[in-house]
C-alpha positions in Angstrom: 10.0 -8.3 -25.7 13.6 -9.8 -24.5 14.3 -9.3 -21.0 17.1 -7.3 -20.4 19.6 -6.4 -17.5 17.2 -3.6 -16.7 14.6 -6.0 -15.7 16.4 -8.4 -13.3 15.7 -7.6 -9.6 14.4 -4.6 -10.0 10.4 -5.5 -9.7 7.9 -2.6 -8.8 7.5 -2.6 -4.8 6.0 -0.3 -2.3 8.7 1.9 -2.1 9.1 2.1 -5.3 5.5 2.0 -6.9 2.3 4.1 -5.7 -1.1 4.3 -8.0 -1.2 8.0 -9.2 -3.7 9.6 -7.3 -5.1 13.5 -7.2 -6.3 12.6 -3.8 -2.8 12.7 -1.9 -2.4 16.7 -3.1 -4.9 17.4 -0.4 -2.9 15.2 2.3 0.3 17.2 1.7 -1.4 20.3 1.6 -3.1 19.7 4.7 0.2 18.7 6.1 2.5 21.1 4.9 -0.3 24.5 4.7 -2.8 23.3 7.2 -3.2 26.6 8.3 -3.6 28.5 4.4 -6.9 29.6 3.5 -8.1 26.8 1.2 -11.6 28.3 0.7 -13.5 31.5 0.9 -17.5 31.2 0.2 -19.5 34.6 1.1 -18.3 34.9 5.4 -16.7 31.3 5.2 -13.0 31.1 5.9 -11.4 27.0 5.8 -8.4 26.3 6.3 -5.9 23.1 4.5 -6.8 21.6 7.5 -10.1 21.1 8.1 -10.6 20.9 4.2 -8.9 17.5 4.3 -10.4 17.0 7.8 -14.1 17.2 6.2 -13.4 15.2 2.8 -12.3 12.6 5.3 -15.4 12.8 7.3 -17.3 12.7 4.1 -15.5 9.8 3.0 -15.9 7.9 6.3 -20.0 8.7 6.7 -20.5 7.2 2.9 -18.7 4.2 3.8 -20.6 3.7 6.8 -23.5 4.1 4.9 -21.9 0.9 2.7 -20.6 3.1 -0.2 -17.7 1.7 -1.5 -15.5 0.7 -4.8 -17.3 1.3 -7.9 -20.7 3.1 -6.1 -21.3 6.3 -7.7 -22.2 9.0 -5.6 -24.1 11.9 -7.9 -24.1 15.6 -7.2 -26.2 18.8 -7.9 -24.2 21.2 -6.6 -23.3 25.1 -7.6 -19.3 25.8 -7.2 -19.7 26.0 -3.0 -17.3 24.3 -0.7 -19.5 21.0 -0.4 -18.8 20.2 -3.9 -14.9 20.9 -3.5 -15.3 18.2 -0.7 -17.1 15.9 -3.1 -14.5 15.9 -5.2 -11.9 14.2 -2.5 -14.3 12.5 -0.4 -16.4 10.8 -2.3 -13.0 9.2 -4.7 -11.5 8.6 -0.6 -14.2 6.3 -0.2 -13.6 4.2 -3.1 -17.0 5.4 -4.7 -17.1 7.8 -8.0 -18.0 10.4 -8.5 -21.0 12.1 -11.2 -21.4 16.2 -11.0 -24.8 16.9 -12.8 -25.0 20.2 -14.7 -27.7 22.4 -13.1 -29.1 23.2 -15.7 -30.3 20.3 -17.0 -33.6 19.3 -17.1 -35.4 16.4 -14.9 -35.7 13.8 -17.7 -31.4 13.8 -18.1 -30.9 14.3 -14.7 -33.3 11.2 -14.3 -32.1 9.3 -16.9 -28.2 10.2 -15.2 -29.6 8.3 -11.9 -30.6 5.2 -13.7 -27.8 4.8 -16.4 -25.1 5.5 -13.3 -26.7 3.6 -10.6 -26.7 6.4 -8.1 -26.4 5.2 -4.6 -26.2 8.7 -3.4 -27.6 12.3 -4.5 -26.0 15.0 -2.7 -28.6 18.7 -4.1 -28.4 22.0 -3.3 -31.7 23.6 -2.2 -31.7 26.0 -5.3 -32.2 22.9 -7.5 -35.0 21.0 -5.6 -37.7 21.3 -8.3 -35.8 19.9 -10.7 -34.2 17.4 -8.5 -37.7 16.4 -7.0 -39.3 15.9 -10.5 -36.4 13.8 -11.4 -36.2 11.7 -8.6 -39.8 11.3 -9.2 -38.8 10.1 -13.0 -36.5 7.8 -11.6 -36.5 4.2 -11.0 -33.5 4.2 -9.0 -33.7 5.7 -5.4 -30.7 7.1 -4.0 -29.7 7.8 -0.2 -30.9 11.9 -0.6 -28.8 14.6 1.1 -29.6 17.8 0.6 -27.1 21.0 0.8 -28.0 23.9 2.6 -25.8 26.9 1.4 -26.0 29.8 3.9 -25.2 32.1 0.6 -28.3 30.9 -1.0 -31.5 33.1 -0.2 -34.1 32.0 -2.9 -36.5 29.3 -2.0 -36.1 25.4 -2.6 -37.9 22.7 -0.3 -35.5 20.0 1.5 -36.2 16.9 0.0 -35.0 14.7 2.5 -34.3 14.5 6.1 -30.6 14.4 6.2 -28.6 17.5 5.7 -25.1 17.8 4.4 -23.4 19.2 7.6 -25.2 16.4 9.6 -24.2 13.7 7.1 -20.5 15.1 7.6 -21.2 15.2 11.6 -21.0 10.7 11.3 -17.8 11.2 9.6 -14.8 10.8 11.4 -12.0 13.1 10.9 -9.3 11.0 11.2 -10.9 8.7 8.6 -7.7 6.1 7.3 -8.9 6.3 3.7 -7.1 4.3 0.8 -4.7 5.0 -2.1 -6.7 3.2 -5.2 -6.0 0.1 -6.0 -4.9 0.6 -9.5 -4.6 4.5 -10.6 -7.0 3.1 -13.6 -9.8 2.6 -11.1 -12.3 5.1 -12.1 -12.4 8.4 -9.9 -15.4 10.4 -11.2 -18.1 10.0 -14.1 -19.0 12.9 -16.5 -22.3 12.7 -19.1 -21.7 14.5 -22.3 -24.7 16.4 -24.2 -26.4 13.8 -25.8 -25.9 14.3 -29.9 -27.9 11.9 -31.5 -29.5 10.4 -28.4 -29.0 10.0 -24.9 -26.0 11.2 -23.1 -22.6 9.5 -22.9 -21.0 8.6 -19.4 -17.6 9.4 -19.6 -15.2 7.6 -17.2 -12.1 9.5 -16.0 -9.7 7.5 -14.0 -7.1 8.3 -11.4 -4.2 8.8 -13.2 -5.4 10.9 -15.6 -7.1 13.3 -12.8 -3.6 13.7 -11.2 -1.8 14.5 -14.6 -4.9 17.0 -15.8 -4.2 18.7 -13.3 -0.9 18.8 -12.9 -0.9 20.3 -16.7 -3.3 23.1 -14.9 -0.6 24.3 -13.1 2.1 23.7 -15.8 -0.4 25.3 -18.4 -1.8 28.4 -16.3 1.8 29.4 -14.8 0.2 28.8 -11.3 3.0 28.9 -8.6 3.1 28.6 -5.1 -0.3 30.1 -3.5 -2.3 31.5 -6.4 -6.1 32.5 -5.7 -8.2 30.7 -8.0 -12.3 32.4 -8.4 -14.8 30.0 -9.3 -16.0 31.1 -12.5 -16.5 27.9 -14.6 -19.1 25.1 -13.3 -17.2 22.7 -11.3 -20.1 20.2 -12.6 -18.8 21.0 -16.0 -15.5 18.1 -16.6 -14.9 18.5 -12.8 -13.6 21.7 -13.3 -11.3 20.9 -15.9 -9.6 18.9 -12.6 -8.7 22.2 -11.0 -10.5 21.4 -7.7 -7.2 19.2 -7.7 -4.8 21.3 -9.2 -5.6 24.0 -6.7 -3.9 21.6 -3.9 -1.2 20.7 -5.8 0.2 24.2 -4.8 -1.7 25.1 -1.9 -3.7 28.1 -3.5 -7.3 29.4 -2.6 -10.6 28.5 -4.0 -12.7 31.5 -4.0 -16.7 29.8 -4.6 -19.3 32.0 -6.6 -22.7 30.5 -6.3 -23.5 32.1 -10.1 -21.5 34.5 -12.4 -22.4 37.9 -12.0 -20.3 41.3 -12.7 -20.6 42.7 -8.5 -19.4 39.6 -7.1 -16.3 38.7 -9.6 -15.2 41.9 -9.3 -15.0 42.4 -5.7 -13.3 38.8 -5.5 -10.7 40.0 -7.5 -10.2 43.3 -5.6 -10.5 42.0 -2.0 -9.0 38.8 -2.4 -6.6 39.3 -5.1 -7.6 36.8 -7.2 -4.6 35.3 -9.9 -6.5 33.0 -12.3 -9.8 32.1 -13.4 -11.5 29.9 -16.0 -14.8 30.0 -18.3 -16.3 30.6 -21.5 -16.9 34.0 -23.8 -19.9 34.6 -21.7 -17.6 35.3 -18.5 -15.9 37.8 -20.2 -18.2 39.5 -21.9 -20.2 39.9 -18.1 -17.0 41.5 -16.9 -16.2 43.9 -19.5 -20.2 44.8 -20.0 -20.5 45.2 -16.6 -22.2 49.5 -15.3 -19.4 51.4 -14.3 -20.7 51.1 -10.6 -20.1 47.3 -10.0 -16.3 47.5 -11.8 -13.3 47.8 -9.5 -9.6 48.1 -9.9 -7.4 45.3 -9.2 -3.3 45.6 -9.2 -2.5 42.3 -10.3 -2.5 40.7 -13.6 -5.1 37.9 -13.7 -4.4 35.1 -15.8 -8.0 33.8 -17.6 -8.1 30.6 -19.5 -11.4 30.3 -22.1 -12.2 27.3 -24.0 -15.1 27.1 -26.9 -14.6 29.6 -29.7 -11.8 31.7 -29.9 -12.4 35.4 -28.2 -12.3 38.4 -31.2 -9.4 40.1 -31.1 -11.0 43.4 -29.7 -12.4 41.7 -27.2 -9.3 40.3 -26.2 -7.7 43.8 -26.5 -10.5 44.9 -24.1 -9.8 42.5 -21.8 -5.9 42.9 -21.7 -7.3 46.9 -20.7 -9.4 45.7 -18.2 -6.2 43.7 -16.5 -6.2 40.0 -17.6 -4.3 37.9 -19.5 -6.1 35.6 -21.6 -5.1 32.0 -22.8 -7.0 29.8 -25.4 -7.7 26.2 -24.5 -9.4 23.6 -25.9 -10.8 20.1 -25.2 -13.7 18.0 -24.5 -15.6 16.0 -21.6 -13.3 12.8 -23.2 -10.2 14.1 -22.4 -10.8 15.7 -18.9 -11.6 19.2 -20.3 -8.7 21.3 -22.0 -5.7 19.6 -23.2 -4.8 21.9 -26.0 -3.5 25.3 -25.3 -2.6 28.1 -27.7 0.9 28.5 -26.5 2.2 32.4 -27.5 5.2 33.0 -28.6 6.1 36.3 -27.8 7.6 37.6 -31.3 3.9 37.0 -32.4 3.1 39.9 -30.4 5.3 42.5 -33.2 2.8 40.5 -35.9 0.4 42.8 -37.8 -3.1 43.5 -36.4 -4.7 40.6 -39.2 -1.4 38.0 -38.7 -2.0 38.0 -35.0 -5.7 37.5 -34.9 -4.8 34.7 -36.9 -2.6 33.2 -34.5 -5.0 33.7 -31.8 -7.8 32.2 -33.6 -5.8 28.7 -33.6 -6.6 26.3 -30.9 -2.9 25.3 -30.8 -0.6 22.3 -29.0 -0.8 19.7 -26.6 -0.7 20.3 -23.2 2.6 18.8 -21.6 0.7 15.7 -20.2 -0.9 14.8 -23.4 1.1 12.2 -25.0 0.1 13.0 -29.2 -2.5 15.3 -30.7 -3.1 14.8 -34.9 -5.4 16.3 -37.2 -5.6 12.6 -39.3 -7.7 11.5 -42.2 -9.8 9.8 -40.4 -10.4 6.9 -43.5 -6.5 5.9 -43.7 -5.6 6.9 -40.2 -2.9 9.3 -41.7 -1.9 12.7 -41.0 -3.4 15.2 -43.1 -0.8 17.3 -44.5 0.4 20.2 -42.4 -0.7 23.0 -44.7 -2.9 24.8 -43.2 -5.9 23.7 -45.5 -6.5 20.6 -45.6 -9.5 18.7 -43.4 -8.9 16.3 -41.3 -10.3 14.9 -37.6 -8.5 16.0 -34.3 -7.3 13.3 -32.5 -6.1 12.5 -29.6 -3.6 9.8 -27.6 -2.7 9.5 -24.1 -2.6 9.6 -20.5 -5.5 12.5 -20.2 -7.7 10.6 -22.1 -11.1 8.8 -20.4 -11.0 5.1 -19.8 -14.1 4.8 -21.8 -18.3 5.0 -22.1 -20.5 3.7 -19.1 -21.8 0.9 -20.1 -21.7 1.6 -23.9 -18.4 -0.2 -25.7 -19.7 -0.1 -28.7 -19.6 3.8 -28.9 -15.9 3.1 -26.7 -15.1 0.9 -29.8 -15.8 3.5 -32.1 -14.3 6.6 -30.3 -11.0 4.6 -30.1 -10.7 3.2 -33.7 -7.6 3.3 -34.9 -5.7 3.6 -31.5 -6.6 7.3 -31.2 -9.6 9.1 -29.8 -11.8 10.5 -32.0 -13.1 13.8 -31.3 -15.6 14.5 -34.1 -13.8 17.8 -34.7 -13.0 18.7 -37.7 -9.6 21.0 -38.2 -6.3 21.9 -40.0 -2.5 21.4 -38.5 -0.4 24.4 -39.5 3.3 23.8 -40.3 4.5 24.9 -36.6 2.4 22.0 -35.2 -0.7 24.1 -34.4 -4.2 23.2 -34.9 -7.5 25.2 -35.9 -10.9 24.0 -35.8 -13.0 24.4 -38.8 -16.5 22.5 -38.1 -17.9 20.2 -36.1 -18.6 17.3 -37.4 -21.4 16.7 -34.5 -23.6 19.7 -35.6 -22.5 20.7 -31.6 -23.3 24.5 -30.3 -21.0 25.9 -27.4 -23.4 28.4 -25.6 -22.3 30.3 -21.9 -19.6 27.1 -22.2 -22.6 24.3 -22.4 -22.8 21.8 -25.6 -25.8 22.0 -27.2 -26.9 19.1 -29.9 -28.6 21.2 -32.8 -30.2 17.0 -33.5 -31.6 17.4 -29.9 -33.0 21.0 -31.0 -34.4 20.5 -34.3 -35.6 17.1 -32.9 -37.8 19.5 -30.1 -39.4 22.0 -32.8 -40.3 19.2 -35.4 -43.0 17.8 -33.0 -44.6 21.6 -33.4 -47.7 20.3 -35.3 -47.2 23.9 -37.8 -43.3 22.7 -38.9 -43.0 20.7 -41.4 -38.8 21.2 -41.9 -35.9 22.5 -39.6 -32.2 23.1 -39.2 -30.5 24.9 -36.2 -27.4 26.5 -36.6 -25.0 28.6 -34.4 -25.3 32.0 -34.7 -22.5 34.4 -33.0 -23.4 36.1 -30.2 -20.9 38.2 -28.2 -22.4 37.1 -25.0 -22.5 33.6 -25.2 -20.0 33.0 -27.8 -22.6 31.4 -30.3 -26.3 30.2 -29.6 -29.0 27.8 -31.3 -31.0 29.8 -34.4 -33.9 28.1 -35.7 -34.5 27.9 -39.5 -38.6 26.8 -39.8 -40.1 26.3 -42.8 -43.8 25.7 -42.0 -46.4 23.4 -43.6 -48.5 24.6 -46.0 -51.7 27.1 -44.7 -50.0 26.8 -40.9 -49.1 30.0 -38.8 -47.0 30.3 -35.8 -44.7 33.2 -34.5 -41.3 32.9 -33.4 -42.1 33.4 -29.5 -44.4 30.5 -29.7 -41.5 28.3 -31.5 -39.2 29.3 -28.8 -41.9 28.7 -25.9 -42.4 25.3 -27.6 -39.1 24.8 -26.8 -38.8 25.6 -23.3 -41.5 23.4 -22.8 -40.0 20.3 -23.9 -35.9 21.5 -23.7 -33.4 22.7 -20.8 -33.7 26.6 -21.3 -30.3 27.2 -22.5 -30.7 24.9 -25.5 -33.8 26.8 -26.9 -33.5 29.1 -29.6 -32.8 32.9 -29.1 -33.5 33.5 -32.9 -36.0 32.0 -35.1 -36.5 32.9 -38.9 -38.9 31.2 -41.1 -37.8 30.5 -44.5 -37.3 28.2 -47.4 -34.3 26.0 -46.5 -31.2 25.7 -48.5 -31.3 21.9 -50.1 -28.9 19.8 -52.3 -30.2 18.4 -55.6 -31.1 15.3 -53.3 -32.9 17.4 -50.7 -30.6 17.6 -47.9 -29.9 20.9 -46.3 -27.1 22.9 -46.8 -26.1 24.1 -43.4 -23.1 25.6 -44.6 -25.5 28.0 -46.2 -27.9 28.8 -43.2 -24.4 29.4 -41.0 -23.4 31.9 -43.5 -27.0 33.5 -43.4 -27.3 33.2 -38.9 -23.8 35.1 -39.2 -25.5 37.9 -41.4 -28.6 38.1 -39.3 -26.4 38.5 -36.1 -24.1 41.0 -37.4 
């Protein structure tokens, strides 16, 4: 490229040049709110202040503890305040950071350890069994601290002798922590549901944390002071980044421990909550919830859902109820949602079928996602933009992960092309807007979690009575779709459909186990492979 007058003297310098880091919104914050309720957790009340204050002490006990660049520093943790402050401490220290989903069982959360190199595991209580079995499992041995909620009142063993508030107790306040060297340096690491195998460490870096999460805010119309309620895992893509967002405009986190009806509606009547995220299941607990736990609120509250598209009476219902829904869509690879269905508001005068239509589309880029395509994904090219015609979503920019943990081949292949490669498979409309059709992965979105229907069928083929399976979604209006099991058994074998699904349970995570299992001959091409297309078409009939 010819040098031009533009480039002559005018280098990048420190005035002029700072890596982009999430981790300063909590600095200004702290400076400019320090006294603004950053957190509310059951009694707790924390200030900007001693928010950053904390993260710093957490930040200066792990690098006295030799954490540094490139450690990674592993957490099972519920959406409390000590996971808030893992998400700027840890990154302050140099070290990454990997939120493990709760729900998994000890064999991923073991595997997790080993394939990240876990220096540290920071576990609630709650999650002790499972953490205890794992670590068990494990060949690496991390520095255990465990997190003892005051909120929680169920029973978990401490499984070491270092607490969380004492581990913050060595920190000092005034740690000096450092920008990142380079705002590609890696800030947290995020394993996907493993499809064909095991799971996939995605690698988010710090550029792309501060620009999610700055389109959070562009994205969910959050201005200055808006009261955020914990509804969506902050294990589950870091929250979709809004542990950073939140900062950015100095609002309040308001932790929940689990969702339940009582508790969400209370925050949003006491505390006046303006914005939540989660799946279908959210809002189905809200708008199923007895009479006796509802309350009314005054405010609008904006919710964002990802996964499948809500029905349109449910999203009439929740309108009712008081909240203004918004349709993402994304994946762990691209830091959670990074397509919105934007509304236009003439859509709103569309007939009742035109405007479930609309709503059923996942829609446009968010503003700091540089290109989004629905392409063939053989020649590379965009499918036409008709409305019908297959083709891959994929995706190109800044919000995009650096890459797979230790696995560049499977990098290699999700960036062919120069474009990420979501294994979707959708339509582009003329106006731009996408839809989803399938999923090329065979993945189920249940309660918000990815379930590989491989992993599934993989579990109920080692019943000794199967001889063929094929799992399927099947709608459910509570969790937005769940795993049903088609079993065909082997000749002169009997088995019911609770002992399929206890099978299950003994060799799955819970909420990957069948709800429904129907025995039957499976649907097969003249070559013998099943026609899943068919058994979707027949889970949808069962469940309606």
């Amino acid at each position: 490229m010819a040098s031009t007058v533009y480039d002559t003297d005018l280098d990048k310098n420190p005035a002029n040049y700072q890596p982009l880091t999430p981790l300063t919104f909590l600095e200004r914050a702290a400076s400019v709110h320090p006294d603004r309720t950053a957190i509310i957790h059951g009694s707790l009340r924390r200030n900007y202040r001693d928010f950053y204050a904390r993260s710093r002490r957490l930040a200066s006990a792990l690098t006295r503890h030799g954490i540094g660049r490139g450690d990674t520093v592993s957490a099972v943790l519920p959406n409390v305040p000590a996971m808030l402050e893992c998400h700027y401490g840890v990154p302050m220290a140099g070290a990454v950071l990997n939120t493990l989903n709760t729900r998994l069982d000890a064999k991923i959360i073991a595997f997790s350890l080993e394939h990240s190199g876990a220096k540290v595991l920071i576990t609630d209580r709650e999650f002790s069994a499972t953490v205890k079995a794992a670590l068990e499992l494990s060949s690496v041995k991390p520095l255990v601290i465990d997190y003892d909620d005051p909120e929680f009142a169920g029973s978990g063993e401490r499984l070491s002798d270092l607490e969380y508030e004492d581990f913050l107790a060595e920190g000092d306040p005034e740690f000096a922590w450092s920008l990142p060297g380079d705002e590609w340096d890696a800030i947290t690491l995020n394993y996907t549901s493993g499809t064909t195998g095991d799971p996939k460490g995605v690698v988010y870096h710090h550029r792309g944390a501060y620009l999610l999460a700055m389109g959070n805010i562009i994205t969910g119309g959050m201005g200055q002071h808006p009261v955020y309620l914990w509804t969506l895992p902050m294990f589950h893509c870091n929250g979709w980044c809004f542990p950073w967002s939140l900062s950015i405009v100095a609002g309040t986190h308001v932790c929940l421990r689990a969702v339940r009806a009582k508790p969400m509606y209370d925050a949003l009547a006491d505390y006046k909550v303006t914005h939540l995220c989660g799946a279908p299941i959210v809002m189905s607990t809200l708008l199923n919830a007895p009479a006796a736990e509802k309350r009314k609120f005054p405010q609008t509250v904006r919710f964002m859902t990802a996964a499948a598209p809500p029905p349109e009476a449910v999203l009439a219902a929740m309108k009712e109820a008081g909240f203004d829904v918004t349709h993402l869509y994304g994946l762990t690879e691209v830091y959670g949602p990074a397509v919105v269905n934007e509304w236009h508001e003439d859509w709103d005068k569309l007939s009742p079928a035109e405007y479930a239509a609309k709503k059923a589309r996942q829609g446009v880029r968010y503003p700091v996602l540089e290109a989004l395509d629905v392409l063939d994904p053989d020649t590379m090219q965009p499918v036409p933009a008709d409305g019908k015609t297959l083709g891959e979503v994929m995706f190109r920019g800044n919000v995009v992960m650096k890459g797979y943990l230790k696995n560049p081949s499977a990098t290699e292949e999700a960036f062919a092309g120069g474009w990420f490669h979501s294994g979707d498979l959708g339509v582009k409309y003329p106006d731009g807007y996408i839809q989803l059709k399938d999923r090329s992965k065979d993945i189920i979105i249940s309660g918000g979690e990815n379930i590989s229907s491989i992993e599934v069928e993989d579990a109920i083929y080692k019943h000794p009575a199967v001889q063929t399976v094929a799992v399927v979604a099947m709608p459910d209006e509570k969790w937005g779709e769940t795993p049903c099991a088609f079993v065909e058994l082997k000749p002169d074998q009997s088995v019911t459909a609770e002992e399929i699904i206890a099978w299950c349970k003994q060799h799955l995570a819970s909420f990957k186990c069948p709800r429904t299992v129907i025995f039957t001959e499976l649907p097969k091409t003249s070559t013998g492979k099943i026609q899943k297309f068919q058994l979707r078409e027949m889970a949808r009939a069962h469940a309606s």
